[in-house]
N, C-alpha and C positions, 0 to 999 in steps of 0.2 A: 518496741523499744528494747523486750530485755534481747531478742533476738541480735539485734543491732551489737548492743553492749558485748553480747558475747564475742561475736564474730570478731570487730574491731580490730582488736589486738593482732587477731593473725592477718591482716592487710597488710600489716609494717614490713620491710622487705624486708628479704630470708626468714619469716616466723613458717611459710609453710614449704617443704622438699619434699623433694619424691628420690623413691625406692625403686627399684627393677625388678622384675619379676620373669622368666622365659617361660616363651608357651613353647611346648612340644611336641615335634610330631612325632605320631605314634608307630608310624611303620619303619621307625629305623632310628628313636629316641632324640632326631639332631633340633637343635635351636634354630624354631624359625623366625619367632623375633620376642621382643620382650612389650611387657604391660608395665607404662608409670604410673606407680601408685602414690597417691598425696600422703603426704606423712609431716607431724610436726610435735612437737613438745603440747601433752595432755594440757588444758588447762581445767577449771574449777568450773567451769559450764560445760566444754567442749574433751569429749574422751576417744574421739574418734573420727574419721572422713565422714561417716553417716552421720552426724552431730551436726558436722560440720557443715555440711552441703543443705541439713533439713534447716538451718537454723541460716544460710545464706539465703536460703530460697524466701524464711519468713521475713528475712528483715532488708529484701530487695536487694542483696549484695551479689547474688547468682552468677552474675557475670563477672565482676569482680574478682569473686574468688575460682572460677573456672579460669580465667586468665592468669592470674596467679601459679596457678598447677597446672597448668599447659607451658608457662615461661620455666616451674622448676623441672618439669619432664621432658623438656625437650634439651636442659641446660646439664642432666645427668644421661641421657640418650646419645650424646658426644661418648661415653667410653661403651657403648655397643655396637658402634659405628662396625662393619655396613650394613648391621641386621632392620629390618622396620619396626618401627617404634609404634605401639599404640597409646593413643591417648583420650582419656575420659575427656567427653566435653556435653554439658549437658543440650537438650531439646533447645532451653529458652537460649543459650548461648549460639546456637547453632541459627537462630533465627533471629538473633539481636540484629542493629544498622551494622555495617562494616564490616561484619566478622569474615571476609574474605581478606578485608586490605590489614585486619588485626594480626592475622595468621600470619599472614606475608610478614608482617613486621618480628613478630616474635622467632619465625624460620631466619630471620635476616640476622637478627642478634645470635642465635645459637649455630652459625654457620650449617644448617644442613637444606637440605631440597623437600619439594611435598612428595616426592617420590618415595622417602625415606619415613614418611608416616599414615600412620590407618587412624582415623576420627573414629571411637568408638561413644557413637548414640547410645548416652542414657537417659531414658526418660523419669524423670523424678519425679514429672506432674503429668497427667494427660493434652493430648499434641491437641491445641484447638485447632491447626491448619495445617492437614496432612499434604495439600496439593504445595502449601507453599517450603515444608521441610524436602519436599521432593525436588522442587527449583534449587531449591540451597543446596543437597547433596551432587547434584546435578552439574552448579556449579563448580562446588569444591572440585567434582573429579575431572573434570576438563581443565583445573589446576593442578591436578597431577597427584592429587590425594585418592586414597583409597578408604571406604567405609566399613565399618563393622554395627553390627546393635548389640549392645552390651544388656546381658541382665535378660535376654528372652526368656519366653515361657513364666515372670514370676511378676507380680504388683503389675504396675500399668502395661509395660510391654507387652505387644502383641504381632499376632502376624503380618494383619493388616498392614504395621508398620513397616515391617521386614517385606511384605507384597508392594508398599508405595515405593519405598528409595534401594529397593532388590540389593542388599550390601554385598562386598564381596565375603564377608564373615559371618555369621552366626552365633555370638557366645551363648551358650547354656548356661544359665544361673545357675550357682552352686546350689540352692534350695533343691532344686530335682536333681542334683546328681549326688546330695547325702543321702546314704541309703540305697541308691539306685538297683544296689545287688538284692536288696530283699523287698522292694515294694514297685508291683507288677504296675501301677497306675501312674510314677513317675518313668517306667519303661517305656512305657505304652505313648507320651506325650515326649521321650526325648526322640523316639521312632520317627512321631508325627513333624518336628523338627527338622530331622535326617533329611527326609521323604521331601519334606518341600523344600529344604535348602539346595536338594540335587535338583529340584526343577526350575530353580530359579538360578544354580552355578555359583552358590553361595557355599563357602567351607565351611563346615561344624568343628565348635573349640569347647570343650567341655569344660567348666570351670569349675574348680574346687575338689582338685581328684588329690584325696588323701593318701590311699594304702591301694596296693597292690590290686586286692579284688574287684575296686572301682576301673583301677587302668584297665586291667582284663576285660568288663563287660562294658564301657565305652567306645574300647577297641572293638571286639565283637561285633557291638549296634552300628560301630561305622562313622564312629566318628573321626574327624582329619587329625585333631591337635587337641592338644590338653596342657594344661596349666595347673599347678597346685603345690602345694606343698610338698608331697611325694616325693616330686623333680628337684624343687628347690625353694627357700622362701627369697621372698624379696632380698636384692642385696642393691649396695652403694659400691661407688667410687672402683677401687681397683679389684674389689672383689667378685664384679663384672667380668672381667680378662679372662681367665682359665677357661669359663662357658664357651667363650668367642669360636674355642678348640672343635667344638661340634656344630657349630654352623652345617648346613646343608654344602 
């Protein structure tokens, strides 16, 4: 109930928008597409998207509020136009009834194509039913979407997962790439990432690359793309534009 209580509030329309964020490739700095990130006004339960998504998931709202933040990201995704748009959507959303003729409807209101976006699988709980997330992705991509796993290597996420629905992305949880330049043990497992993302044909995006010396040894290990603050923090509306300059 208090889950419910908190959530609530941000159901009502426009309480939750999304940010833009560009991931970057690393052999020539250009934009190769951006990440919508949920963003809304703190309230007095809720200080954050992780608040927000643990506190959808306790009080059965999960989809709800994934829906939500898939219609504001896809609705600020209009001024990136024509880069690919990724977007958080969680396991249980990804396997709910409908969620194929959902998508179609939200792409139909924000005029864009599935060509034009990456579903990036987060797993916030563990997957009871690997074979049937596998039909589901399966689906989406012979609608014209492309996958990502968000958040590998850290909590639930595993490879397994990344071996069932073979994405075409890999994001590295920022958790292994803080520090990455002085602790050999998160080296050693974004290696084991690399290593199998090449054998599967899946790109590596390193997530959370702060300061210079992270870029260097992400580059070095081989990673495709990076995203962080470094590059740029989230931005809205027209502050989008200028980036558009470095597209590939």
């Amino acid at each position: 109930a208090a889950a419910l209580r908190a959530v609530a509030p941000l159901l009502r329309p426009g309480r939750l928008e999304a940010a833009l964020q560009p991931i970057v490739r690393l052999h020539d700095s250009a934009v190769m597409g951006w990440e919508a990130l949920c963003r809304f006004e703190p309230t007095a339960h809720l200080d954050g998207p992780d608040a927000l998504f643990a506190a959808a998931a306790a009080a059965g709202q999960e989809v709800e509020v994934d829906t939500l933040c898939l219609r504001a990201g896809l609705a600020e995704g209009i001024n990136a136009d024509p880069a690919p748009l990724f977007l958080n959507v969680s396991v249980a959303t990804l396997m709910s009834d409908g969620i194929g003729e959902r998508l179609d409807t939200l792409l139909a209101a924000a005029h864009l194509s599935a060509s034009r976006v990456v579903l990036e699988v987060s797993e916030r709980q563990p997957v009871s039913d690997l074979a049937r997330l596998q039909r589901v992705t399966t689906g989406l991509r012979t609608a014209g979407y492309r996958i990502a796993v968000d958040d590998a290597g850290s909590g639930h996420a595993s490879l397994r997962i990344v071996a069932e629905i073979r994405p075409e992305f890999i994001k590295i949880d920022r958790s292994l790439i803080h520090d990455v330049a002085t602790d050999k043990a998160r080296r050693a497992l974004i290696v084991s990432l690399l290593s199998f993302g090449g054998h599967i044909g899946s790109r590596v995006i390193a997530e959370g690359v702060e300061d210079a010396a992270t870029h260097a040894l992400v580059a070095e290990l081989g990673c495709d793309e990076a995203q962080g603050f470094l590059f740029c923090p989230p931005l809205r509306g027209r502050a989008v534009r200028p980036w558009l300059s470095v597209l590939p």
